[in-house]
N, C-alpha and C positions, 0 to 999 in steps of 0.2 A: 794449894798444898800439892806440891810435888808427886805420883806415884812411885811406889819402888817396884822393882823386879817383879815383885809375887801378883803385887794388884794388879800390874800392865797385863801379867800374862790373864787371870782371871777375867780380866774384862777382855781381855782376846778369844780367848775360848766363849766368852757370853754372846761376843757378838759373834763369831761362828756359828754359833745355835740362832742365832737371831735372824742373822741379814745373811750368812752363806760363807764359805772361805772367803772367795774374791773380796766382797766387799769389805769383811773386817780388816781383811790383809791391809787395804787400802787405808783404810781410818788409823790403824792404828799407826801405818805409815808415816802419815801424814799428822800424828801429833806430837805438836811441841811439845816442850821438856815440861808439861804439867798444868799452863793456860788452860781449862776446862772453862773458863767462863762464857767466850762464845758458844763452846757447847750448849751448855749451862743453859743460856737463855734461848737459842733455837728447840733445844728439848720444852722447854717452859713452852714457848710458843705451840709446837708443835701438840704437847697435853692441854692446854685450851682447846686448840679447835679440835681435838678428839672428843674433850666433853661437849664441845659445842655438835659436834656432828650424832654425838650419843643422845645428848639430850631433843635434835631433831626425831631422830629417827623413834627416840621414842612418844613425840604428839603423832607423828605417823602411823604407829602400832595402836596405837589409841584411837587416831583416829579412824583403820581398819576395823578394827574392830567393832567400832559404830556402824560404820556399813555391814559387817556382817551380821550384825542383828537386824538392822533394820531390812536386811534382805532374805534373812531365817523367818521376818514378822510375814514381810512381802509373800514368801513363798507358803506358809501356814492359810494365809488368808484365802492363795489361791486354790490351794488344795480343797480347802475348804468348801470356795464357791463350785470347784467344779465336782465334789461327791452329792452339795445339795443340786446341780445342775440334772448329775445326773439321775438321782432318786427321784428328783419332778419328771424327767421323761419318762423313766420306768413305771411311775406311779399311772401319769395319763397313760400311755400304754396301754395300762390295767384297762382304768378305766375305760380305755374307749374299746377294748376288746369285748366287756362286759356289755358295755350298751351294742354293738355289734350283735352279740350273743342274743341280745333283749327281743330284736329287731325279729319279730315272727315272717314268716315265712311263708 
């Protein structure tokens, strides 16, 4: 189905916003009197692998994600080991200060 006047211009100005002057200039140049069908099917082509690239990127985000907990777990645990690390030094410490202290003189 053919364009008339008003729709050419419309999709002129869409693709200004879109891709820039230059390149609409070009397209719309460069189209026959209304064949859209190889359009047609490079756009088709073209929204495939955009879902295909969308739906990658989203097991990626997922799978980020997984590592980010498992390395919020990583880093809890090491916190962790290292305030008990350090209340055991503090604590001998103590003690061996007290036995110190014990030691007559």
């Amino acid at each position: 189905m053919p364009l008339n006047a008003q729709q050419r211009f419309a999709m002129h100005v869409g693709l200004k916003q879109a891709l820039g002057d230059e390149v609409a200039d070009m397209l719309i140049d460069n189209l026959s009197g209304g064949d859209f069908e190889p359009i047609d099917n490079r756009l088709s082509v073209v929204e495939s692998r955009l879902a295909t690239v969308d739906t990658r990127l989203d097991r990626v985000e997922q799978r980020l994600e997984k590592v980010e907990d498992k390395l919020d777990s990583h880093f809890r645990w090491t916190i962790g080991m290292m305030v008990t690390t350090i209340l055991a030094v503090v604590i001998m410490g103590v003690q061996l200060n007290m036995a110190i202290a014990s030691i007559p003189r």
